[in-house]
Backbone bond lengths (Angstrom), bond angles and torsions (degrees), N, CA, C in turn:
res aa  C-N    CA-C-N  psi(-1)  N-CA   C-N-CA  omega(-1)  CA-C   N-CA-C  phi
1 X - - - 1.451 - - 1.531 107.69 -
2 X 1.541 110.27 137.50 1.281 97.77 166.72 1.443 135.86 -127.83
3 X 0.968 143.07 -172.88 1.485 143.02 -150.82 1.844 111.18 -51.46
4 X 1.146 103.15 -52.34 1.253 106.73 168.72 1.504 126.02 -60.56
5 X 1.726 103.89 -38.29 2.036 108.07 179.01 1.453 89.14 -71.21
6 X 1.286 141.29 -46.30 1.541 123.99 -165.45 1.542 120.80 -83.16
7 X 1.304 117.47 -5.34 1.637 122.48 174.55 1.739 92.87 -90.63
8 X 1.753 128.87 -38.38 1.269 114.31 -172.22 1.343 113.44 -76.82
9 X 1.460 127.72 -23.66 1.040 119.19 149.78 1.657 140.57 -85.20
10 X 0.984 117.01 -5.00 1.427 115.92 172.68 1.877 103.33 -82.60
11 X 1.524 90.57 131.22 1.549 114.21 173.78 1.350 110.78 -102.74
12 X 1.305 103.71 149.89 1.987 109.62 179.50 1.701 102.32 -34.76
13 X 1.633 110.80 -38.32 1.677 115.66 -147.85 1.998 76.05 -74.92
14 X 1.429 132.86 -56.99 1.092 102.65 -162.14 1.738 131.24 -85.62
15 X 1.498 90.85 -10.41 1.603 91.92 171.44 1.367 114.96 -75.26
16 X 1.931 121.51 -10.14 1.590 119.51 171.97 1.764 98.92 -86.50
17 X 0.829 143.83 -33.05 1.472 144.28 136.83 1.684 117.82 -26.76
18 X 1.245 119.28 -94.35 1.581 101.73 153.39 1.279 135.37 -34.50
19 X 1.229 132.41 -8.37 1.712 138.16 -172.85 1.651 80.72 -95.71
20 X 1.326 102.89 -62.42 1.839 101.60 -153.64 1.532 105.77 -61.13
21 X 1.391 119.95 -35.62 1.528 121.86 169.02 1.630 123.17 -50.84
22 X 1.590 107.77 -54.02 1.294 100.49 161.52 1.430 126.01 -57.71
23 X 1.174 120.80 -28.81 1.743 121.82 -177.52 1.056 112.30 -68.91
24 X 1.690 122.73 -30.09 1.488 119.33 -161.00 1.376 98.64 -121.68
25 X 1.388 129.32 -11.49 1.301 113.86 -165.38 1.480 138.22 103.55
26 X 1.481 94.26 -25.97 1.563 113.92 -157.21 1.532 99.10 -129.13
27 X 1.375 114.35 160.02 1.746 116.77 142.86 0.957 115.83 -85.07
28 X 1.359 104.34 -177.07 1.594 107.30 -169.53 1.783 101.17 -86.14
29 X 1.038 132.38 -29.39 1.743 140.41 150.30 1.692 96.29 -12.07
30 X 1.816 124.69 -52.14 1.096 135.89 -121.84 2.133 131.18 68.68
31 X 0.934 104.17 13.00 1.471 112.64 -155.49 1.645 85.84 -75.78
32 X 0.934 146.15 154.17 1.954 152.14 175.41 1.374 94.30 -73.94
33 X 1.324 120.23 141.82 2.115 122.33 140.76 1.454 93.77 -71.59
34 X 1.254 87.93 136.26 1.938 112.89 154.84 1.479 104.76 -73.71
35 X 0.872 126.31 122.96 1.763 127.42 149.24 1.235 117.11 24.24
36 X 1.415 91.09 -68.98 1.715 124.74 -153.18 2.136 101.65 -74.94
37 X 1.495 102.94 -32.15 1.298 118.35 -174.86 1.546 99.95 -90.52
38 X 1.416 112.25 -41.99 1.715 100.44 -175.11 1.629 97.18 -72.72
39 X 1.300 139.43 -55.88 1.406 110.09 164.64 1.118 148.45 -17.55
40 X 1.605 106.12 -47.18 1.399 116.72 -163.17 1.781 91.15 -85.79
41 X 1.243 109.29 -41.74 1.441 103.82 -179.35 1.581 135.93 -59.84
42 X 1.592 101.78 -13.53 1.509 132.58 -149.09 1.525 76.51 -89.62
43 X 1.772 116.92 -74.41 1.435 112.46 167.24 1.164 145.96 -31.02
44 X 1.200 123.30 -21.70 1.393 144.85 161.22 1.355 126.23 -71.90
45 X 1.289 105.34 -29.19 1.578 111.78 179.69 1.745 84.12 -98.53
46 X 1.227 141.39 -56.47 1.557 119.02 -169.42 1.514 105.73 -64.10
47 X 1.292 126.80 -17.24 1.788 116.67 177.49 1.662 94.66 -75.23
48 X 1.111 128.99 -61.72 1.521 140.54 169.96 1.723 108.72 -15.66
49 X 0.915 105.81 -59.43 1.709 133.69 -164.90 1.457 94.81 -67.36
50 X 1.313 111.75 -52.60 1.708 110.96 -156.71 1.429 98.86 -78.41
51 X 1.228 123.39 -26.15 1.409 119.23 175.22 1.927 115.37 -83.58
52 X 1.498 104.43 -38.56 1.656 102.46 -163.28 1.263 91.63 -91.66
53 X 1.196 143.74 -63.67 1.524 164.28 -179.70 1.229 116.39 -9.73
54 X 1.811 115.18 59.00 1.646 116.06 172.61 0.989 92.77 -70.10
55 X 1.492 134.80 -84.27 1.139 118.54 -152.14 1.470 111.02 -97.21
56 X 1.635 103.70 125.08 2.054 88.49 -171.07 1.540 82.48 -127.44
57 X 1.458 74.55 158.79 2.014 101.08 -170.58 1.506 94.43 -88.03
58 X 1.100 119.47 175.41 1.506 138.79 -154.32 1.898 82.70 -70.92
59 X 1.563 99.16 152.42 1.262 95.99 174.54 1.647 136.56 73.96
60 X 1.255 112.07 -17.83 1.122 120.15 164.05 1.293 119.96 -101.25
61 X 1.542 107.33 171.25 1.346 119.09 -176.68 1.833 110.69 -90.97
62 X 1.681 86.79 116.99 1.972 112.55 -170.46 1.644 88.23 -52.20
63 X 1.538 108.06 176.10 1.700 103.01 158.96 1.747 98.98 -96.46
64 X 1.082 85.03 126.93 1.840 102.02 164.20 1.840 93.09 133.84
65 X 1.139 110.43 -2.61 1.534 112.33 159.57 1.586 98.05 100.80
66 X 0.764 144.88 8.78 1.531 149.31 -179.53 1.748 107.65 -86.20
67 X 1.477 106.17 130.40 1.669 100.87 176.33 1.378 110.82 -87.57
68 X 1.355 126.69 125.40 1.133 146.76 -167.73 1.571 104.90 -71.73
69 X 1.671 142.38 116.12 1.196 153.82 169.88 1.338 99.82 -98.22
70 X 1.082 137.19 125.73 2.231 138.13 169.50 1.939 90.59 -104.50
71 X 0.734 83.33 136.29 1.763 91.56 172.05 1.415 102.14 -97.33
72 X 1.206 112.88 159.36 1.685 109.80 -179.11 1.504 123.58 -57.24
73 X 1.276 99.26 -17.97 1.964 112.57 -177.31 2.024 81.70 -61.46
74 X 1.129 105.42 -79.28 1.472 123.99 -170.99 1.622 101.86 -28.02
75 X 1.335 130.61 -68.87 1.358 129.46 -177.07 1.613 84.34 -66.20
76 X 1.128 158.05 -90.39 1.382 122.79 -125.78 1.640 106.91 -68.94
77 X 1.951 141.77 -22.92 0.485 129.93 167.54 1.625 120.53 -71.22
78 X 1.034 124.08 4.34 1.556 137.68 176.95 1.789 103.16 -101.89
79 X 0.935 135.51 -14.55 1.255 121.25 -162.93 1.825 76.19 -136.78
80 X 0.715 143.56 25.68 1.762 157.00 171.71 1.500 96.34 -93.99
81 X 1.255 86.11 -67.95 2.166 109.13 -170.63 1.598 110.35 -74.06
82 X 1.235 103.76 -14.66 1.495 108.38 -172.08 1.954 108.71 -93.97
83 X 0.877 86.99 -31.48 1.976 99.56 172.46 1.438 129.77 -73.89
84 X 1.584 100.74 -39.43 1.220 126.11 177.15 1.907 108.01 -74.79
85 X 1.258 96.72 -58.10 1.623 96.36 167.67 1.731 117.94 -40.96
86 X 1.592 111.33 -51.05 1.508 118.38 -170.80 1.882 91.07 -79.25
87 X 0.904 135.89 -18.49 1.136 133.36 -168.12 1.689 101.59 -86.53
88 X 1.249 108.33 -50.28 1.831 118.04 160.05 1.631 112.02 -39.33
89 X 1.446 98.23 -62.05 1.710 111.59 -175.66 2.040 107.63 -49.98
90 X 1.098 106.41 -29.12 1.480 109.77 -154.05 1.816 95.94 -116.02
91 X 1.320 104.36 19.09 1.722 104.52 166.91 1.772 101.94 47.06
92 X 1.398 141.75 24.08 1.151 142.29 -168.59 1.709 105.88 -106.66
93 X 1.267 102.36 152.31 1.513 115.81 177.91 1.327 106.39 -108.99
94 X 1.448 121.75 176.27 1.677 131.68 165.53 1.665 98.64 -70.61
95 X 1.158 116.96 -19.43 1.757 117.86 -161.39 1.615 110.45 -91.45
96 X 1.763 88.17 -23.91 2.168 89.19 178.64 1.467 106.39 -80.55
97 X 1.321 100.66 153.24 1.274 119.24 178.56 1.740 104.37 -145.28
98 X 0.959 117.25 -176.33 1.601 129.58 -153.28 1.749 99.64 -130.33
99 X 1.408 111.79 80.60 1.392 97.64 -175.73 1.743 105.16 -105.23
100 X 1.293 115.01 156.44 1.495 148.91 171.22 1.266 124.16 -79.78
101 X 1.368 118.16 148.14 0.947 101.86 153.23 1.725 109.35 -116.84
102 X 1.311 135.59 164.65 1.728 116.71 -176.64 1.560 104.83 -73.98
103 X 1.029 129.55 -25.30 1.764 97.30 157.18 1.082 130.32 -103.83
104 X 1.717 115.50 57.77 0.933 139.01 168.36 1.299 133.21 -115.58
105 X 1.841 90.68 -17.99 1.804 107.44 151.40 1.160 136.99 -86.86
Protein backbone atom coordinates (compact mmCIF):
# COMPACT_ATOMS: atom_id res chain seq x y z
CA UNK A 1 0.00 0.00 0.00
CA UNK A 2 1.08 3.28 -0.58
CA UNK A 3 1.13 6.68 0.92
CA UNK A 4 -1.71 7.95 -0.79
CA UNK A 5 -4.06 4.31 -0.42
CA UNK A 6 -3.31 4.67 3.42
CA UNK A 7 -4.09 8.53 4.02
CA UNK A 8 -7.50 7.75 1.70
CA UNK A 9 -8.34 5.30 3.87
CA UNK A 10 -7.46 6.24 7.27
CA UNK A 11 -10.41 8.00 9.21
CA UNK A 12 -10.00 10.42 12.26
CA UNK A 13 -11.62 7.09 14.26
CA UNK A 14 -8.45 5.13 13.05
CA UNK A 15 -5.61 7.47 13.18
CA UNK A 16 -7.04 8.20 17.14
CA UNK A 17 -6.60 4.36 17.39
CA UNK A 18 -3.15 4.47 15.84
CA UNK A 19 -2.20 7.69 17.93
CA UNK A 20 -3.32 5.86 21.20
CA UNK A 21 -1.29 2.63 20.17
CA UNK A 22 1.77 4.49 19.61
CA UNK A 23 1.43 6.36 23.03
CA UNK A 24 0.84 3.33 25.03
CA UNK A 25 2.38 0.62 23.29
CA UNK A 26 -0.52 -1.52 23.05
CA UNK A 27 -3.98 -1.81 21.14
CA UNK A 28 -6.83 -1.41 22.53
CA UNK A 29 -7.23 -5.68 22.35
CA UNK A 30 -4.09 -5.01 24.81
CA UNK A 31 -1.91 -7.07 22.31
CA UNK A 32 2.06 -5.13 22.50
CA UNK A 33 3.50 -3.22 19.03
CA UNK A 34 6.62 -4.94 17.98
CA UNK A 35 9.25 -2.33 17.26
CA UNK A 36 8.98 -2.93 13.80
CA UNK A 37 4.93 -2.14 14.01
CA UNK A 38 5.28 0.85 16.46
CA UNK A 39 7.50 2.39 13.73
CA UNK A 40 5.57 1.70 10.98
CA UNK A 41 2.61 3.02 12.91
CA UNK A 42 4.50 6.11 14.35
CA UNK A 43 4.79 7.00 10.44
CA UNK A 44 1.39 6.83 9.81
CA UNK A 45 0.23 9.06 12.33
CA UNK A 46 3.11 11.80 11.16
CA UNK A 47 1.87 11.23 7.28
CA UNK A 48 -1.80 11.63 8.87
CA UNK A 49 -0.79 14.84 10.74
CA UNK A 50 1.00 16.53 7.84
CA UNK A 51 -2.00 16.36 5.81
CA UNK A 52 -5.12 16.81 8.53
CA UNK A 53 -3.18 18.80 11.21
CA UNK A 54 -4.71 22.50 11.18
CA UNK A 55 -4.52 22.92 14.34
CA UNK A 56 -1.53 20.85 15.94
CA UNK A 57 -0.60 20.98 19.55
CA UNK A 58 2.97 21.60 20.43
CA UNK A 59 5.07 18.86 19.06
CA UNK A 60 3.23 17.51 16.44
CA UNK A 61 3.30 17.35 12.91
CA UNK A 62 1.47 20.98 11.42
CA UNK A 63 -0.32 20.02 7.99
CA UNK A 64 2.22 20.77 5.34
CA UNK A 65 4.65 18.44 7.30
CA UNK A 66 6.38 20.91 9.58
CA UNK A 67 6.78 19.99 13.48
CA UNK A 68 4.88 22.36 15.34
CA UNK A 69 7.06 24.16 18.51
CA UNK A 70 4.18 26.70 20.73
CA UNK A 71 6.40 28.87 22.78
CA UNK A 72 5.02 29.52 26.17
CA UNK A 73 3.34 32.95 24.96
CA UNK A 74 1.33 30.39 22.59
CA UNK A 75 0.31 27.81 25.43
CA UNK A 76 -0.65 30.49 27.84
CA UNK A 77 -2.69 32.18 25.10
CA UNK A 78 -4.21 28.67 24.26
CA UNK A 79 -5.10 27.60 27.66
CA UNK A 80 -6.35 31.58 28.13
CA UNK A 81 -9.04 30.76 25.30
CA UNK A 82 -9.44 27.34 26.43
CA UNK A 83 -10.82 28.21 30.13
CA UNK A 84 -12.76 30.98 29.16
CA UNK A 85 -14.63 28.88 26.52
CA UNK A 86 -15.34 25.99 29.40
CA UNK A 87 -16.05 28.84 31.67
CA UNK A 88 -18.77 30.16 28.86
CA UNK A 89 -19.98 26.41 28.59
CA UNK A 90 -20.55 26.17 32.47
CA UNK A 91 -22.57 29.67 32.82
CA UNK A 92 -19.64 30.45 35.61
CA UNK A 93 -18.02 33.73 36.61
CA UNK A 94 -14.41 34.57 38.18
CA UNK A 95 -16.74 35.45 41.38
CA UNK A 96 -18.43 31.69 41.72
CA UNK A 97 -17.04 29.51 43.90
CA UNK A 98 -18.28 26.09 45.24
CA UNK A 99 -19.24 26.55 48.84
CA UNK A 100 -20.04 23.72 51.63
CA UNK A 101 -21.46 23.26 54.16
CA UNK A 102 -19.26 20.80 56.93
CA UNK A 103 -21.86 18.22 56.77
CA UNK A 104 -21.67 18.26 53.49
CA UNK A 105 -18.29 16.55 53.42
Amino acid sequence: MDISQLLAVMTPEIYQRILTAVETGKWLDGSVLTPQLRDSAMQAVMLYQSRHNINADHMTVAAGGEIKFKSKAEFKRDFANNSLSSRDDNNTTDNDIARFDHDQL
